[in-house]
N, C-alpha and C positions, 0 to 999 in steps of 0.2 A: 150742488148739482148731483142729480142720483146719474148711475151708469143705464145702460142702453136695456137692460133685464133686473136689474140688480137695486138694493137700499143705499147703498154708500152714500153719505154725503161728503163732497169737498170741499173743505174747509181750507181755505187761506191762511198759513202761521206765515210767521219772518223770522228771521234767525240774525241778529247782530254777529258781524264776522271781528268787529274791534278795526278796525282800518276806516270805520264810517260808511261801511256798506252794510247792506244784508240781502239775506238771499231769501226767497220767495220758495215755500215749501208745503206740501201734502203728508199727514201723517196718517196712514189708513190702517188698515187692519188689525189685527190681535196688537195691544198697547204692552202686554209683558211678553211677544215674543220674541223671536231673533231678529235683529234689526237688519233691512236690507235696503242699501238706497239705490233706489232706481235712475239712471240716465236717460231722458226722454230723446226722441227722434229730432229731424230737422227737415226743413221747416216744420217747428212744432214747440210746443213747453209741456209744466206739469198737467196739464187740462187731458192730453191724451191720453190718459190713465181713466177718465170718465169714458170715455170711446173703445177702449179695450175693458172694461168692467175690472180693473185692477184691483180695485180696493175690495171687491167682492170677491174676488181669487187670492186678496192674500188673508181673508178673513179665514176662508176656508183650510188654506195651508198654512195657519195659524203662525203666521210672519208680522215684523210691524213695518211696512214697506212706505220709506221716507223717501218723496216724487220733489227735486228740488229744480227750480228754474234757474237755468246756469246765468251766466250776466249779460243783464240788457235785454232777458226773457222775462215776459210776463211780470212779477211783482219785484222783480231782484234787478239790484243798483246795477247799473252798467259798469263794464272796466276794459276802457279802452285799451288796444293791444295785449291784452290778455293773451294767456299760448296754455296749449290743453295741458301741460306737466303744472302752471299754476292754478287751472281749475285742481288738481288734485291735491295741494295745497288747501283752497277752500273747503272740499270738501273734510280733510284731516279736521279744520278748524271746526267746520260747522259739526261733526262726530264727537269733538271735545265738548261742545255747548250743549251738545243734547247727553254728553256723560256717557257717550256709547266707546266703551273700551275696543271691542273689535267689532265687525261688520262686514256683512256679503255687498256686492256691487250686483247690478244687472244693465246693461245697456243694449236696448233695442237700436237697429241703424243707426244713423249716423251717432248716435250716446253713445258707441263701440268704441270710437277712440276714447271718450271721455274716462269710459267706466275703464278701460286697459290703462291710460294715461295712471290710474287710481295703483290698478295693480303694479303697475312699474315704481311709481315713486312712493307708496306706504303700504309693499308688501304684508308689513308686521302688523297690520291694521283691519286686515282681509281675514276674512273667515272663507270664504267662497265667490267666485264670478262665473255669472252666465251672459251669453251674449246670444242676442236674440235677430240673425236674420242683419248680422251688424256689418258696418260699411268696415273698407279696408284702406292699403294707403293707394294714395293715387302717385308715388312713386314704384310700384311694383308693376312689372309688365303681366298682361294678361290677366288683370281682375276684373278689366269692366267688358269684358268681351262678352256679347250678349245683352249687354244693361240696354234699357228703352234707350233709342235718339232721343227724347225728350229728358227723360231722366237725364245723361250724359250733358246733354246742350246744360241745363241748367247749375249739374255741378262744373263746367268749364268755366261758366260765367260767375260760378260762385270763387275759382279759383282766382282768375286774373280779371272780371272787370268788375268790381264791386260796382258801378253806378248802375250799369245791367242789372245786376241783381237785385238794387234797394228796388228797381222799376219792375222787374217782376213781381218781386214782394209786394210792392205796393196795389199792384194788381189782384194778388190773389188776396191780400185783403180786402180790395174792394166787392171782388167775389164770394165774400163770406156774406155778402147781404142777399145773395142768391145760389142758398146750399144747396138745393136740387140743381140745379144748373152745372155748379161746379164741382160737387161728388160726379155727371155724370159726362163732364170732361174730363175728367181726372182718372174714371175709369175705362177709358177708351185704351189704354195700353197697357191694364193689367190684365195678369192672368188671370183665368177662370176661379181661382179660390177665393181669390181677392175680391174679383167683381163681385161674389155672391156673398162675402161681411160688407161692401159697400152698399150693396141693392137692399139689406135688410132695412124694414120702417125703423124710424128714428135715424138713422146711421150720417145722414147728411147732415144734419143739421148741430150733431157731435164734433162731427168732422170741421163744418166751417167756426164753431164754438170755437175749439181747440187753437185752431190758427188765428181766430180774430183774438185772444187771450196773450197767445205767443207775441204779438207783437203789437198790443197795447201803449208801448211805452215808441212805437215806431218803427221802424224794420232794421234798422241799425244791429243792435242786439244776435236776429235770426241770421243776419247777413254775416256777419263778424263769426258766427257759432257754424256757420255752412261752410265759408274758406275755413277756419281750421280743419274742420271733419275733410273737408275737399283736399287739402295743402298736403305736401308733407309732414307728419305729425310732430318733427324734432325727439322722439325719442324711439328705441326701438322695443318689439315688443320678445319677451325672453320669460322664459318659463323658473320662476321665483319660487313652485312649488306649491303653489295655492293650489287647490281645486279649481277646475273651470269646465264649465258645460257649453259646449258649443248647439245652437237651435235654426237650422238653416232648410227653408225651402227649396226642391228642386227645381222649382220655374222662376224662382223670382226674378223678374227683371228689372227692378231698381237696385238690387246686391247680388250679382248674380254667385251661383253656387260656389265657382272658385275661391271666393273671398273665405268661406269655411274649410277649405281644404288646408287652403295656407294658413290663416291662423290654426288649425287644428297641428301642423308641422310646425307652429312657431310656440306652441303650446302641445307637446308629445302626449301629457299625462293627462290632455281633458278627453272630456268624454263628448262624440261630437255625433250629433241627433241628425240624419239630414230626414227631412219630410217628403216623403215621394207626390210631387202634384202641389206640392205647397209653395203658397207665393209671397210678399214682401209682407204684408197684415195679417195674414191668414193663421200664418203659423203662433203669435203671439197671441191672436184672440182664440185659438183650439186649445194650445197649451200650456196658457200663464198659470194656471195653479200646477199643473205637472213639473215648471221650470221652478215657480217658487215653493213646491215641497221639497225638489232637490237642495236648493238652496237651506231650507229648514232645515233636514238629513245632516247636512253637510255641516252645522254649525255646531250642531250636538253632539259631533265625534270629538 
């Protein structure tokens, strides 16, 4: 699938983890340059990297930007009870397979715990993280203050009623057979930046791609990957000395601004970007080759 302006095409690899799974992954951009894996959003998989023209951003900021679907998403085995400290495990693994000695992270929303989860348990492994507009924990007071009541409602239900959730889920999937429809509920409570990358031609039908992709295999998967990002994360997040770029909208209302403040104090040494007028999409479709030449910079030192 080419991106919404852009040549990229996505290509489906697998990656054997040795345990008899594998995970479901996108290998785009520059093939000799610094390897950066990307943590995709939630509800979402590797497929919204076509929706943000990813693989055409990290072409240009001459990266090789590896988009892997975590478990139960999209092409990759599922693993029940899974907890975000052993997605970073997998990911260690799948880094070994592909021969990548060190590596940048990047996680957009809810991929923020995933890609931090990374940086807490295989500091030595990091070249660089940025975090794009990324969720926080939902034991910390006053992060979601400001977030949509809709947004909100469905991380509560992502938290404590999973049967809720699989029935939402199951819904917005059946809404991907009417992507005009549902890009234009969907943008009834963004902000203005946001609305105007949904509104653009083509953008809906990327958008219902993505999520009918995510949860192919059933909504189990996205459901299980939304309570972790929703839950307490079980680890805390402590400044290990990597570089980190912080990339946060000032309106977003699905992660609202505070969630950058605080990871920027829980992370002293990163360098933290806020967008003035920029919303939860907006900021990662204006600035993903800007985040990933940082990242490119950053790996070179």
């Amino acid at each position: 699938m080419a991106g919404l302006n852009g040549g990229t095409v996505y290509e489906e690899k697998s990656c054997p983890l040795g345990d008899g799974r594998r995970l479901a992954y996108y290998d785009l951009g520059d093939p000799s340059g610094p390897p950066v894996v990307h943590h995709h959003g939630a509800p979402s998989g590797k497929l919204e990297t076509a929706f943000f023209n990813l693989g055409d951003a990290a072409a240009r900021a001459g990266v090789r930007l590896l988009v892997v679907d975590r478990p139960g998403i999209g092409g990759s085995t599922p693993k029940p009870g899974r907890t975000l400290l052993g997605w970073a495990d997998d990911v260690e693994v799948f880094a070994d397979r592909l021969s990548l000695a060190k590596f940048s992270v990047m996680g957009y929303s809810m991929g923020a715990p995933s890609a931090l989860a990374c940086l807490h348990r295989i500091p030595h492994r990091i070249d660089g993280v940025s975090i794009v507009s990324g969720a926080g924990p939902s034991d910390v007071p006053g992060l979601a203050d400001g977030r949509s009541p809709d947004v909100a409602r469905v991380l509560k239900f992502a938290q404590h009623r999973p049967r809720v959730t699989s029935a939402v889920l199951a819904f917005m999937k059946f809404g991907t057979r009417s992507p005009e429809k549902m890009i234009a509920a969907s943008g009834k409570s963004m902000p203005e930046a946001d609305q105007a990358v949904a509104a653009r031609p083509g953008a809906a039908p990327r958008f219902a791609a993505f999520l009918a992709d995510a949860m192919r295999q059933g909504t189990a998967g996205v459901r299980d990957d939304m309570r972790l990002a929703a839950s307490p994360w079980g680890f805390t997040v402590d400044d290990p000395g990597v570089p980190a770029f912080i990339w946060h909208g000032t309106v977003d209302r699905n992660v609202p601004v505070a969630t950058a403040h605080w990871l920027s104090g829980r992370l002293p040494s990163a360098e933290l970007q806020l967008v003035e007028g920029g919303g939860h999409i907006s900021v990662l479709d204006a600035s993903a080759e800007t985040v990933l030449l940082q990242l490119h910079q950053q790996a070179l030192r």
